[in-house]
Structures are given as structure tokens and as C-alpha cells.
C-alpha positions in Angstrom: 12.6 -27.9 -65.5 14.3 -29.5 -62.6 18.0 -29.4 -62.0 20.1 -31.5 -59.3 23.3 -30.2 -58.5 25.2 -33.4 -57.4 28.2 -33.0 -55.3 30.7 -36.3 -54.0 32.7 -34.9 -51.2 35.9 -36.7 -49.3 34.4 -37.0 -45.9 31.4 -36.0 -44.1 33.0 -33.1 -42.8 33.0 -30.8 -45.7 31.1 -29.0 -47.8 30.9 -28.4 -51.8 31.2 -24.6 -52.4 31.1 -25.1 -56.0 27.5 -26.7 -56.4 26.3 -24.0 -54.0 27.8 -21.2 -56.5 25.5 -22.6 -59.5 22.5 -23.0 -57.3 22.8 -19.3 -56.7 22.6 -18.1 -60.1 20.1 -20.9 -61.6 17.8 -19.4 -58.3 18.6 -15.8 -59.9 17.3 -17.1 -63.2 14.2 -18.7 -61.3 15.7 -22.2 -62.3 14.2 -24.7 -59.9 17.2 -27.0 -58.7 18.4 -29.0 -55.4 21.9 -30.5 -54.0 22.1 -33.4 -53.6 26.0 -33.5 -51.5 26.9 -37.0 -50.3 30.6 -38.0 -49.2 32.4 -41.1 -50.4 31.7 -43.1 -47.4 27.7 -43.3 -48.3 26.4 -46.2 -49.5 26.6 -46.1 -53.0 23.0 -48.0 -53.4 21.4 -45.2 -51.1 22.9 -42.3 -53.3 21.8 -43.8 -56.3 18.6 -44.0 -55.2 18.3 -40.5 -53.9 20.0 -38.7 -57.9 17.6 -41.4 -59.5 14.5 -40.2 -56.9 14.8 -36.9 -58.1 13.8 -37.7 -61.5 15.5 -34.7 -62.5 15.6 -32.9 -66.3 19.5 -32.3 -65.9 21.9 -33.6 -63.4 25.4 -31.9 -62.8 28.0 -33.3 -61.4 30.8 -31.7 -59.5 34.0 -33.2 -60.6 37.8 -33.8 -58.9 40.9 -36.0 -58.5 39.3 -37.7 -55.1 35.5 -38.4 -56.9 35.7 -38.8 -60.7 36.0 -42.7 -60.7 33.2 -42.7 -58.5 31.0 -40.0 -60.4 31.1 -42.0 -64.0 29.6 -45.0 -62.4 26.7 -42.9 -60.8 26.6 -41.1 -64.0 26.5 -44.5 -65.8 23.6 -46.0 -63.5 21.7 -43.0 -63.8 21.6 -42.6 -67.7 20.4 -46.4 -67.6 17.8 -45.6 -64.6 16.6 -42.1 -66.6 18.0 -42.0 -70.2 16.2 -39.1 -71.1 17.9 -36.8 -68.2 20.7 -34.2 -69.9 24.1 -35.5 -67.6 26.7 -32.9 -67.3 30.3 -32.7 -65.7 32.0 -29.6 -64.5 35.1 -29.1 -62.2 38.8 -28.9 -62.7 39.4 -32.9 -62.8 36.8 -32.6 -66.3 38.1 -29.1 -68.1 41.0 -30.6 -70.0 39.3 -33.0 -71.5 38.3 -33.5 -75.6 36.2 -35.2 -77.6 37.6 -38.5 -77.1 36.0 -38.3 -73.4 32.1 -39.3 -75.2 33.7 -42.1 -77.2 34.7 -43.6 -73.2 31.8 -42.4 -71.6 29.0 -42.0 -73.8 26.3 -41.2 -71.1 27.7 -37.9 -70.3 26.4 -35.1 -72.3 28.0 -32.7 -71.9 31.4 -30.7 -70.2 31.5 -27.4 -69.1 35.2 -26.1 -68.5 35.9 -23.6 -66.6 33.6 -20.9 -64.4 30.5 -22.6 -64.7 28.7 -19.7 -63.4 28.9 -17.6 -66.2 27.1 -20.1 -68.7 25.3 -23.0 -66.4 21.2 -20.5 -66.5 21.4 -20.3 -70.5 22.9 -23.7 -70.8 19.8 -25.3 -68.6 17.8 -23.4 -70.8 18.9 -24.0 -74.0 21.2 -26.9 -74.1 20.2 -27.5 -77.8 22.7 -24.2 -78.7 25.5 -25.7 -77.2 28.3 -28.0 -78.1 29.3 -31.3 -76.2 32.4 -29.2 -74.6 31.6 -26.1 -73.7 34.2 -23.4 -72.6 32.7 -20.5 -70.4 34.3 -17.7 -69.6 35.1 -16.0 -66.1 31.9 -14.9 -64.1 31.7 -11.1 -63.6 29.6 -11.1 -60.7 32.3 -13.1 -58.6 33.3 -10.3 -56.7 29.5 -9.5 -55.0 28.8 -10.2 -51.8 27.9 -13.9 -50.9 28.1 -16.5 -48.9 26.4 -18.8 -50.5 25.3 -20.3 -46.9 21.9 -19.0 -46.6 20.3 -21.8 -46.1 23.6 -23.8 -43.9 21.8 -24.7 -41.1 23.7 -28.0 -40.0 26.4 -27.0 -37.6 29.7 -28.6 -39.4 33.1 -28.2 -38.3 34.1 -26.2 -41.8 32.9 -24.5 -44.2 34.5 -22.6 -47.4 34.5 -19.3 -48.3 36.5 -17.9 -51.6 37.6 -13.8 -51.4 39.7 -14.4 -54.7 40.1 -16.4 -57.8 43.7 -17.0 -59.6 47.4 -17.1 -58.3 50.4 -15.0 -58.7 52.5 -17.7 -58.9 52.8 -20.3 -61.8 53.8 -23.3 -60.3 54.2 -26.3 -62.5 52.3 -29.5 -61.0 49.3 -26.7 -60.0 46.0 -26.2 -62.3 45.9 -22.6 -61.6 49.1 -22.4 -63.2 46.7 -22.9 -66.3 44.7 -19.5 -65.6 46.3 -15.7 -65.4 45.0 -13.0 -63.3 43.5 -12.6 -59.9 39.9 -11.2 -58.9 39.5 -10.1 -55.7 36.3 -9.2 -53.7 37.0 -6.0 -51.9 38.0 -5.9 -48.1 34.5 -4.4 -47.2 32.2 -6.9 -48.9 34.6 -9.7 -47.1 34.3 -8.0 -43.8 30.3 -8.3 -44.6 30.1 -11.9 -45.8 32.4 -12.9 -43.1 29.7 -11.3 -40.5 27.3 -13.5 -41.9 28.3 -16.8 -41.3 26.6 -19.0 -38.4 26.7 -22.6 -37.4 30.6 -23.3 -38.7 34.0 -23.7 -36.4 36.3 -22.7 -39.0 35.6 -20.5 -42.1 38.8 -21.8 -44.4 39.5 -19.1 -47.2 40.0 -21.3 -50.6 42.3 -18.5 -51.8 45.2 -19.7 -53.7 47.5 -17.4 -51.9 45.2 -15.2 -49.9 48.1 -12.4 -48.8 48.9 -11.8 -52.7 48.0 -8.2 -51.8 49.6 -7.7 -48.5 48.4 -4.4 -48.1 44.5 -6.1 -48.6 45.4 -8.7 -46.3 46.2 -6.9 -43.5 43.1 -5.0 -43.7 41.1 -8.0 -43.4 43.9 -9.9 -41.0 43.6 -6.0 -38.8 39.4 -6.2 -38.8 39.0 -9.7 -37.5 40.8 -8.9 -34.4 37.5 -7.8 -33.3 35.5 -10.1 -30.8 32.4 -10.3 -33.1 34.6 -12.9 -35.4 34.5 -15.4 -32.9 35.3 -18.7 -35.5 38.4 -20.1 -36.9 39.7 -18.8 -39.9 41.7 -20.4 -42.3 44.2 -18.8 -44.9 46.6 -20.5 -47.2 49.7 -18.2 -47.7 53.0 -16.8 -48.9 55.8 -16.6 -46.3 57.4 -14.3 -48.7 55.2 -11.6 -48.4 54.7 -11.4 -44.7 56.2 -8.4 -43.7 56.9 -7.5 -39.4 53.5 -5.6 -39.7 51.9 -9.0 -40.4 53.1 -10.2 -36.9 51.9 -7.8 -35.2 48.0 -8.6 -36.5 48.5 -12.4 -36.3 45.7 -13.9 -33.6 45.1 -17.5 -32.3 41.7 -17.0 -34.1 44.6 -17.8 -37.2 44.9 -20.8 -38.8 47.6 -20.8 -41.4 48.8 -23.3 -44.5 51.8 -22.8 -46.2 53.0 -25.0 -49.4 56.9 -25.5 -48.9 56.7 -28.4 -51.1 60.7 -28.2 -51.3 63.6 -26.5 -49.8 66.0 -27.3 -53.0 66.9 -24.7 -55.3 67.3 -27.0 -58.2 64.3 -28.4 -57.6 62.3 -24.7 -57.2 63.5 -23.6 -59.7 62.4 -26.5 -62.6 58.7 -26.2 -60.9 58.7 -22.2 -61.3 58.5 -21.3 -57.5 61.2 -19.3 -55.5 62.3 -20.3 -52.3 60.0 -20.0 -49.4 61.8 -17.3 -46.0 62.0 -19.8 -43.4 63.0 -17.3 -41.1 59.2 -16.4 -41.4 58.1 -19.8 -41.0 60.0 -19.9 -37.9 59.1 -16.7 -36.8 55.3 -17.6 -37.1 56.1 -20.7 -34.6 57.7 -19.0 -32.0 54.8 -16.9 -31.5 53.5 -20.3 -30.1 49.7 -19.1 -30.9 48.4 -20.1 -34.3 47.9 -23.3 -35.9 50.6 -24.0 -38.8 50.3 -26.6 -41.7 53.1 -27.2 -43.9 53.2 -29.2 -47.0 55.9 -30.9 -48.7 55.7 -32.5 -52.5 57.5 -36.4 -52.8 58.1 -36.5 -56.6 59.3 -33.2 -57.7 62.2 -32.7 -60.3 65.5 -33.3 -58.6 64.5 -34.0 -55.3 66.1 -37.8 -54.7 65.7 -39.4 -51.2 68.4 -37.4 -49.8 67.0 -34.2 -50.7 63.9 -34.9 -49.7 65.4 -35.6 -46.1 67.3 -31.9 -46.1 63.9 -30.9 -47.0 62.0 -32.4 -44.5 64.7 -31.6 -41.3 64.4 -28.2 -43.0 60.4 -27.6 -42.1 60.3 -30.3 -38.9 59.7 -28.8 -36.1 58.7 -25.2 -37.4 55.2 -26.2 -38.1 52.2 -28.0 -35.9 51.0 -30.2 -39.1 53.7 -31.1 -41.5 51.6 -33.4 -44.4 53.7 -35.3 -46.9 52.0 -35.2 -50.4 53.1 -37.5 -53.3 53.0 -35.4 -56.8 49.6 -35.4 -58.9 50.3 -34.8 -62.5 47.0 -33.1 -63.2 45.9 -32.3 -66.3 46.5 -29.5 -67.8 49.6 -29.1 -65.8 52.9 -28.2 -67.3 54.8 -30.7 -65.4 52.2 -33.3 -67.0 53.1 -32.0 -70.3 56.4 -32.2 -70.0 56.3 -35.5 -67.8 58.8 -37.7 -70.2 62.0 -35.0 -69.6 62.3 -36.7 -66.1 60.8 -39.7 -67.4 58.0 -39.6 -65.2 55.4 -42.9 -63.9 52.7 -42.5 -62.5 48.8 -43.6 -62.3 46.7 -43.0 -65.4 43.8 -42.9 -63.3 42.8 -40.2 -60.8 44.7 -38.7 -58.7 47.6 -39.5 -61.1 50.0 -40.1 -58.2 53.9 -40.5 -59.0 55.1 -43.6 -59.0 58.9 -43.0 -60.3 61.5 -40.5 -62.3 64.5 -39.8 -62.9 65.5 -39.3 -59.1 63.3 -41.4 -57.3 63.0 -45.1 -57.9 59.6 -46.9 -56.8 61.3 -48.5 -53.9 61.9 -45.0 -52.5 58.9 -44.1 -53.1 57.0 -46.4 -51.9 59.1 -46.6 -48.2 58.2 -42.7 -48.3 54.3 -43.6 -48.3 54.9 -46.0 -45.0 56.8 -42.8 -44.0 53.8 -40.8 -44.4 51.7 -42.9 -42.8 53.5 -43.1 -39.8 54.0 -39.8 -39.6 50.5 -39.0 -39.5 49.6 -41.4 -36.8 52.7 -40.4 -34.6 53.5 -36.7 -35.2 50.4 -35.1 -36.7 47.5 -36.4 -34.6 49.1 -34.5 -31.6 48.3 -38.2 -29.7 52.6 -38.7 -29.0 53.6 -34.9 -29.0 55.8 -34.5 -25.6 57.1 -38.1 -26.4 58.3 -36.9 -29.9 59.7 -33.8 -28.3 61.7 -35.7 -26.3 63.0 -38.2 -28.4 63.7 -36.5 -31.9 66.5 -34.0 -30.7 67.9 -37.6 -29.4 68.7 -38.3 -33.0 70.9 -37.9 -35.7 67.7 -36.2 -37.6 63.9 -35.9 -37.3 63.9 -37.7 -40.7 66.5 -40.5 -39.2 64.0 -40.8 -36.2 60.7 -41.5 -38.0 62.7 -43.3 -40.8 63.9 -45.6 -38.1 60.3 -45.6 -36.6 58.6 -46.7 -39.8 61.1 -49.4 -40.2 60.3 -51.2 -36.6 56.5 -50.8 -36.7 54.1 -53.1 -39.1 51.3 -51.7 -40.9 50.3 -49.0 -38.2 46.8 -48.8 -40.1 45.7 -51.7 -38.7 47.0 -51.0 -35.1 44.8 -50.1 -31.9 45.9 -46.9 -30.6 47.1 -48.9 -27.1 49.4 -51.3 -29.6 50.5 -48.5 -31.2 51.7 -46.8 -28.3 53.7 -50.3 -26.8 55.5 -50.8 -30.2 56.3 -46.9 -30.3 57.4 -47.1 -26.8 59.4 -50.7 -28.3 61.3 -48.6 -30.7 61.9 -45.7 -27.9 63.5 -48.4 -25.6 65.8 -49.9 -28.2 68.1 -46.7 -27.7 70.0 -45.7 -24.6 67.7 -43.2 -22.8 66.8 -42.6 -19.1 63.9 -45.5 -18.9 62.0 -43.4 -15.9 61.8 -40.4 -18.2 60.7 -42.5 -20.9 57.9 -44.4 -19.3 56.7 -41.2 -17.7 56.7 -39.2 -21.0 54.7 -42.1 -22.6 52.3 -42.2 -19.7 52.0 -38.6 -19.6 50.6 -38.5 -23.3 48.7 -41.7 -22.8 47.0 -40.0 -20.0 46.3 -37.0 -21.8 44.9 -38.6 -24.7 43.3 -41.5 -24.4 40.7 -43.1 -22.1 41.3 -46.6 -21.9 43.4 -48.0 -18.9 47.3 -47.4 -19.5 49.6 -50.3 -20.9 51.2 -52.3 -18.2 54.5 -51.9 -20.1 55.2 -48.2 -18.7 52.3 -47.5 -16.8 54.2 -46.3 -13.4 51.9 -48.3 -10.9 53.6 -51.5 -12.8 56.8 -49.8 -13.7 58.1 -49.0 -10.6 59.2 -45.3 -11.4 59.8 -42.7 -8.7 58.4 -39.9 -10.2 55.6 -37.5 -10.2 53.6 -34.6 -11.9 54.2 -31.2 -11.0 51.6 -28.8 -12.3 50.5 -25.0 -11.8 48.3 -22.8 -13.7 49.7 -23.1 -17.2 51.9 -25.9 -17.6 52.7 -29.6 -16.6 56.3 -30.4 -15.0 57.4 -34.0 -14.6 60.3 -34.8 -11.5 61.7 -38.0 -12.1 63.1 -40.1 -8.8 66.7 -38.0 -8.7 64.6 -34.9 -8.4 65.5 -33.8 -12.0 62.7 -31.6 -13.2 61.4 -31.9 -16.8 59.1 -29.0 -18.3 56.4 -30.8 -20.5 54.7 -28.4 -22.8 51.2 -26.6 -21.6 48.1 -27.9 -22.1 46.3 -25.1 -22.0 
């Protein structure tokens, strides 16, 4: 028997830790099977051919929000190509589905919902004893060591590594609001698995909240101090639970996400979260040495377009990555459930994004997506940072500044990254600002950025400013032409 584990990912850059933890235990069960992990940029012709090569008994497929469109039609080929293969979906996108899935798509055989691990070796073996949907239950062995890396030997920037499963929150738009209890591996067999990893940049825990035991994450948080952990490593976590201990063991070798998704208490509370200590979020910034992603939710119960604004002025600023997400109403989800009490519309195709409700119209939110977008090209790619440091305290807001932004600039996805910095620098010069300091800020981050020659429009050899750099060992200091100095940030 021959079983191909088949995994779509998002981009080329990551890796599917899921297929890799049912290769393990089919291997333990002396189950012959291969991945097969593609991304959704690969030709779809070539990864065809590659699942249909195989000529596999059984074919799983690793489902999700970003991949399941693109999963049935592979699934669909393949049947035709091999209709006596077994085709099965597992993954959090497939587990709330019924019966009427087959009647839709009647060349998958079967679903497995939930922890595959503890069912996929006697399901391969013995598929004729199970039903079409099959429920398994949680895999007792998830707390041994593993990696499930052995074998990584293509240097990638990231790779995935998962000390616990469940949440202690129950929020309401999030699937693992529809499973209780946490499992945790202890802080020794982390510490070993962690040891073990070669060939990576960043090791990003998958942990739901990885500092739900505060005490168990400063043991791990106190332990990679050490110089032999030498990567990145990534934790998403609670600001509430940080104590002034936590501080103390913070390093650069840090990177840290943290879902804010609001800062309204109406709108907290109707998702089942509390509010998040900002003072903490703050706190982690000032210490001007770890890398901090913040999410915010557009959609949410009672957040209108005003709200969202408090809540966006709220994090700005306090965070190195601040990504705008627009509300998936997953399945399974309570908010999905209950989706007709704020008369929710949204896709009925994966990802399910909102489109309206009760407090946002699809106007709003569709000038919040341009929003998004521009913030990710302007504020988020680091490519304009001393020029947005400038500007934004210039402004009624930081919302007001890249609402006004969004509103002068076209489609920035089809821009050049030199047009993007004239119209940028177009929007800059509408306002009354000191046109020397402006140029040179814009050249400044041109300069530092980019290696193309610098636009005409404020490159100083054309714009006649006065001014020059002023550097020492740590940082970068601009003097304009009245010998005002201006501290740039370091670029160290």
C-alpha cells in the first residue's frame, strides 16, 4: 500500500506541519507514504501530474480556507485519472462538514474530522470499517518529543513547530473555540526538540496562545536565552498574562504576535474575549528589540467605521506589523451560527470573508480593503518607515493619514515601487510641511531601500536642498540647510 500525503500551501515559503504529523505515525505503522507539498503558485498541470505519477492506493489531502477550492479540482482530476485510488480530506476547512458534502463532491471518499493522527494507520488499513465521515479522537502521543523535521533538509526561511493544542479562550469567529482543553508538551522535551532543528531562520510556535501557563512559558522564554538557540522564534500571545518577570526574559531572538482584533468593549464582549492591557503592548515596544505583529478584525459585532478608527489609533504605532484582517465566518464557529443576529453577508465560498452587517455597510467595507492594501505597501513593508514617522504625528490621526493616503493613490497593486514613492511623496506635498525635510526624508528611505536611481522629484542633486547626513556608530541624523538637526531612526 502506498499513501501520498498531499499538502497545498500559500506560498513557497512555508511548510505543512500537518502532513508531516501523519507521515510520522503511518512510518510507525510501517505504512509506506510520501508528501507531495506544492504552494498555490505551481502550475496546476505540473502538480497534477506529479499526485497522478504517484499512482498511489490512497491520497490525503490537507485541507484550509486558502486551498479547498483548489484541492476539489485536483481531487476531481485525480479520481478521473485513477478512479480506483481511496481520496480523503482532512483539516479544519473539512471537519464540519455532513453527508451532503458526497452528494457535491462525489469523488472524495472519505472525511476525517478532527486529530487525524489518532485514526489515519487503521483507517489506511482498513478503510472498509469506516464510515464516509469519520470522527477521531485526540492523539495521546502528542505530547512526545518531535520535530517532525528529520528529513528538512532545504534551508527555508520558517518552519512550524506546535508545543500545545487547544485555547483558553473561546473566542467566537475562532475554530478552536469549537474544542475544550489544552495539551501541552513539557518544558524539557520542548527544550530538546527545539535543539534539534537545522536549516530554518525562524522556528514560529503554532500555539494558540503559547503563554497560557505563564509560569511554563517563562521556563522556556528563560532557557532560550542561551547562545546555542541561535534562530528566530515565533510565539503568538496574551498581553494579559505577561507579568514584569516576562520583561525581564524578553530577547531580540523574540518574535511576537498578538490578536487585538478590537479595542471596543461592546464589541469584546459579544465575541467572548476581554480586553487586551495595552500598557503591555506598549511596554513590549519601548523595549525597541523584538519584532511585534498586531492584528485587528474589520467585521466584528458593533465595530462601525468609527470604531474601527478608535481601534486602529489605539494599536498604531505600538507595534512593528499592524495587519488588518476582514472577519472569516468559519465553520463551526459560533459567530457563523449565530450570523443572521447582526444580519451578517458574506462569501459562501472559502474564506467566507464579510461582506456587510448590521454596522458596516459594503461601501465601508470595501474602502477598508483599499485601506489595507495601502497600508501594507506603505507602513508594513518597512520600505517608507522614517517618512511615516514624520508625517503621521502631522495629522489629525494615523487612521486620518492613511485614510487620506488611500484616497489620493490609484490601485497601488499595480504600481512600481519608484511610482509609488512620487505619488506618496504627491500626497506628502499637498500639506504645509518644511519641503527640504520632506524631500530628504523621502530620499533618505529611497536610499535605504531601494537600488534603482532616485526620482528626480526629490532627489537632492535635482532638488536643490541644503542639507546633509550626519551619521555615527548607531544612528543616522539629517541637518537641513538652517542647521536644524533631525534624528532619523537607527539602522542598525
Amino acid at each position: 500500500m502506498k499513501v501520498v500525503l498531499f499538502a497545498l500551501n500559500s506560498s513557497y515559503i512555508h511548510t505543512n506541519l500537518a502532513v508531516r504529523c501523519l507521515q510520522d505515525v503511518l512510518r510507525k505503522n510501517n505504512i509506506e507514504s510520501v508528501i507531495v507539498e506544492k504552494n498555490l503558485k505551481d502550475p496546476h498541470n505540473n502538480v497534477l501530474y506529479e499526485l497522478y505519477n504517484h499512482k498511489a492506493d490512497m491520497y490525503g489531502f490537507s485541507a484550509y480556507i486558502w486551498n479547498i477550492n483548489e484541492l476539489l479540482n485536483f481531487a476531481s482530476e485525480l479520481k478521473s485519472l485513477l478512479p480506483n485510488c481511496v481520496i480523503f480530506f482532512g483539516g479544519p476547512e473539512i471537519s464540519f462538514e455532513n453527508k451532503d458534502f458526497f452528494d457535491a463532491h462525489n469523488y472524495v471518499d472519505y472525511i476525517i474530522c478532527g486529530e487525524g493522527e489518532s485514526v489515519i494507520a487503521d483507517f489506511c488499513m482498513s478503510t472498509s470499517n469506516y464510515n464516509k465521515i469519520i470522527h477521531s479522537s485526540q492523539y495521546t502521543d502528542f505530547t512526545s518529543p518531535n520535530i517532525f523535521y528529520s528529513n528538512f533538509n532545504i534551508p527555508r526561511n520558517i518552519v512550524y513547530y506546535e508545543s500545545s493544542r487547544g485555547c483558553p479562550f473561546n473566542c467566537a469567529y475562532c475554530i478552536s473555540s469549537t474544542t475544550h482543553g489544552i495539551r501541552s508538551k513539557s518544558v524539557e522535551t520542548v527544550i530538546s526538540d527545539l535543539q534539534k532543528f537545522e536549516n530554518c531562520n525562524i522556528i514560529k510556535f503554532i500555539d494558540r496562545t503559547f503563554n497560557y501557563d505563564i509560569e511554563r512559558a517563562k521556563k522556556i522564554w528563560r532557557e532560550l536565552q542561551k547562545d546555542i538557540y541561535d534562530k528566530k522564534y515565533h510565539f503568538e500571545i496574551c498581553l494579559n498574562l505577561l507579568d514584569d518577570e516576562c520583561f525581564e526574559l524578553f530577547s531580540p531572538k523574540f518574535q511576537f504576535e498578538i490578536g487585538i482584533q478590537s479595542t471596543n468593549p461592546e464589541t469584546l464582549k459579544a465575541i467572548n474575549r476581554k480586553p487586551d492591557n495595552l500598557e503591555n503592548l506598549k511596554r513590549l515596544k519601548c523595549m525597541d528589540n523584538i519584532h511585534i505583529h498586531a492584528d485587528l478584525i474589520v467585521g466584528l459585532p458593533f465595530e462601525t467605521y468609527e470604531i474601527f478608527k478608535k481601534s486602529f489609533n489605539d494599536v498604531f504605532g505600538h507595534c512593528d506589523v499592524l495587519q488588518i484582517g476582514f472577519l472569516k465566518l468559519l465553520k463551526g464557529t459560533e459567530i457563523r451560527k449565530n450570523a443572521a443576529k447582526y444580519n451578517y453577508v458574506y462569501s459562501q465560498t472559502a474564506p467566507y470573508t464579510v461582506l456587510a452587517n448590521d454596522f458596516l455597510t459594503y461601501d465601508e467595507i470595501y474602502k477598508l480593503q483599499k485601506f489595507e492594501t495601502v497600508l501594507n505597501r506603505f507602513y508594513n513593508s518597512k520600505k517608507f518607515s522614517h517618512i511615516i514617522d514624520y508625517l503621521t504625528p502631522k495629522f489629525e490621526s494615523p487612521f486620518a493619514f492613511f485614510e487620506g493616503l488611500t484616497e489620493h493613490l490609484p490601485d497601488v497593486s499595480n504600481l512600481s515601487q519608484i511610482k509609488a514613492y512620487e505619488l506618496f511623496y504627491s500626497y506628502a506635498a499637498t500639506f504645509n510641511i518644511d519641503w527640504d525635510v520632506l524631500k530628504s526624508y523621502f530620499e533618505f528611505d529611497f536610499l535605504l531601500n531601494e537600488t534603482s536611481q532616485c526620482p528626480r522629484i526629490f532627489a537632492s542633486n535635482q532638488s536643490g536642498n541644503e542639507y546633509r547626513f550626519a551619521f555615527n556608530t548607531e544612528h543616522v541624523y539629517l541637518i537641513d540647510r538652517k542647521n536644524h538637526l533631525y534624528y532619523l531612526k537607527s539602522t542598525v
